[in-house]
C-alpha positions, -999 to +999 in steps of 0.1 A: -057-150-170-077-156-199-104-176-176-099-144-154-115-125-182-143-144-191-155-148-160-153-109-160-171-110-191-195-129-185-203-111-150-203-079-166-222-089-195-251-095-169-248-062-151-249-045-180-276-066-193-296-060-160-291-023-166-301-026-202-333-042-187-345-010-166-332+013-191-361+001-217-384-005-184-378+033-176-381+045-205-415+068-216-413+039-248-453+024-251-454-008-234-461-027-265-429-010-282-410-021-253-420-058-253-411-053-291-379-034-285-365-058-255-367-088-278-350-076-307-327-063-284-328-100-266-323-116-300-294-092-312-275-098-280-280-136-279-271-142-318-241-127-309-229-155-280-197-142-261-190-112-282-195-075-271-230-075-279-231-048-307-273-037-303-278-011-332-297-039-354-323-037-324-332-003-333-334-004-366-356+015-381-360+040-359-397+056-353-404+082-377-425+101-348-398+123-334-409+119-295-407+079-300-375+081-322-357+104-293-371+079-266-358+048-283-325+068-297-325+076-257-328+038-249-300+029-272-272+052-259-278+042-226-276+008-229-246+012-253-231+033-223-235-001-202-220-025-226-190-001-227-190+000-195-194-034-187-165-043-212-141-018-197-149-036-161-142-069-177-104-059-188-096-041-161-084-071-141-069-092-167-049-061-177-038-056-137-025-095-138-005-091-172+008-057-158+018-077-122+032-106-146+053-087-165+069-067-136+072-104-119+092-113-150+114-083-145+125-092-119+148-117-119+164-095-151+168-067-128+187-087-100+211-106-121+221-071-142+223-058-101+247-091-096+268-084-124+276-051-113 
């Protein structure tokens, strides 16, 4: 189960990493800023290996120009949205094999307290 999840992880990781990708590329960001912004982003992401990639140091500090500081804060949430997102995928079937192990190991309980009636 546990390889289960990291290959979950680590499939999800790239969605949401491709997402994250035309997020910033969407985004009405200059395209200077962006080259800036997607490799702080890159860096934050790969210093933290195979943890949820926690981004908020990317965007730090925010623009003082309001437009700019709305675009990036914009840029952010939506790739937060896609890490969480990717992370829910990623224990969804790990969590369905426990759930289908523990009513496996049920069952033999069940049919001897059945038995024993």
């Amino acid at each position: 189960a546990n390889q289960v999840f990291w290959i979950g992880v680590h499939k999800a990781r790239t969605a949401a990493l491709d997402a994250s990708t035309a997020i910033l590329l969407e985004s009405p960001i200059e395209p200077l800023e962006k080259l800036k912004l997607g490799e702080r982003i890159a860096n934050q992401i790969d210093e933290q290996q195979d943890r949820v990639p926690d981004i908020e140091g990317a965007f730090v500090p925010l623009p003082t120009d309001p437009v700019q500081r709305d675009a990036e804060e914009d840029v952010r949430d939506g790739i937060k949205e896609q890490l969480d997102r990717a992370v829910t995928h990623a224990f969804s079937l790990p969590f369905l094999l426990a759930a289908l192990f523990a009513l496996a190991a049920m069952l033999p309980i069940t049919l001897a307290r059945r038995l024993d009636l």
